[in-house]
N, C-alpha and C positions, 0 to 999 in steps of 0.2 A: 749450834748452827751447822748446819750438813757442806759439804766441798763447796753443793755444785752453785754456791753463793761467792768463790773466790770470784775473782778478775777472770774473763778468759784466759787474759794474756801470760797470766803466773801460773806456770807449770812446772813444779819443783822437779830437779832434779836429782836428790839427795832428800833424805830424812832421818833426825835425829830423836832420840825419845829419850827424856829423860823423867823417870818413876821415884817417886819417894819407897821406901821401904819401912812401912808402920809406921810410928809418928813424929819420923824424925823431921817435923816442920823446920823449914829451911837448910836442911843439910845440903842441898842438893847445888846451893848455888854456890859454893867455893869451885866447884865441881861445872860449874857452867862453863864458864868463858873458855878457857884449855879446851873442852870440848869442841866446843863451837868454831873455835879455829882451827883446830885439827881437823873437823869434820870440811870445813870450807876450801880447807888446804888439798880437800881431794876433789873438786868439782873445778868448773873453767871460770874466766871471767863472767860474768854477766846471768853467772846459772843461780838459779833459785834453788837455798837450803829451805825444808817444810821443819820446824822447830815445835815438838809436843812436848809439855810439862805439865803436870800436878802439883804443881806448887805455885801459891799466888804470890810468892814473893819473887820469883823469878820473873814476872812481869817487869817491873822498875829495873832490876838486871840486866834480861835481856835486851830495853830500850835505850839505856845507856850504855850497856858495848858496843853498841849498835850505832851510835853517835862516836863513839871514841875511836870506831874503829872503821869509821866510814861505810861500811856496809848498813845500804838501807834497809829497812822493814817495810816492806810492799804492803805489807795487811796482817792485821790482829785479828784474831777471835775466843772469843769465850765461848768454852762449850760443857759451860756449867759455870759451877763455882768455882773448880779448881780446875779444868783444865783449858790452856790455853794452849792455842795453834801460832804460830808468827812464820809468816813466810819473808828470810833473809833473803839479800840479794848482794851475791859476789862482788865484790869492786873492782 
């Protein structure tokens, strides 16, 4: 799916990318969350983090920090098989 399919309204303000490195399937999610909040820890209230991953297990991951931690997920996307877009939003 191409951007210009998000919401108008979500225009990140920050972006995260996180890459597997050959085939270490699911390594990358112990490695999520710490990210995630350090990265949120540097934008304002109400700003939208754009969250890219290659790993489809970080799917279920990132949807349940995401409840635990209050900050909503404005929108998912698949842009393949493995990689996914989430656009978080500050609390």
């Amino acid at each position: 799916m191409s951007s210009d399919l998000i919401h108008p309204e979500i225009t990140p303000q920050a972006l995260l990318e996180f890459r597997q490195a050959g085939d270490s399937d699911g390594a990358i999610c112990a490695l999520l969350a710490p990210a995630l909040k350090a990265k949120l820890a540097e934008i304002g209230s109400g700003q939208v983090l754009e969250v890219r991953v290659d790993d489809p297990a970080a799917k279920e991951d990132i949807l349940s920090w995401s409840r635990l931690s209050g900050n909503p997920v404005l929108a998912m996307f698949e842009d393949g098989p493995q990689h996914l877009r989430f656009y978080l939003q500050k609390k």
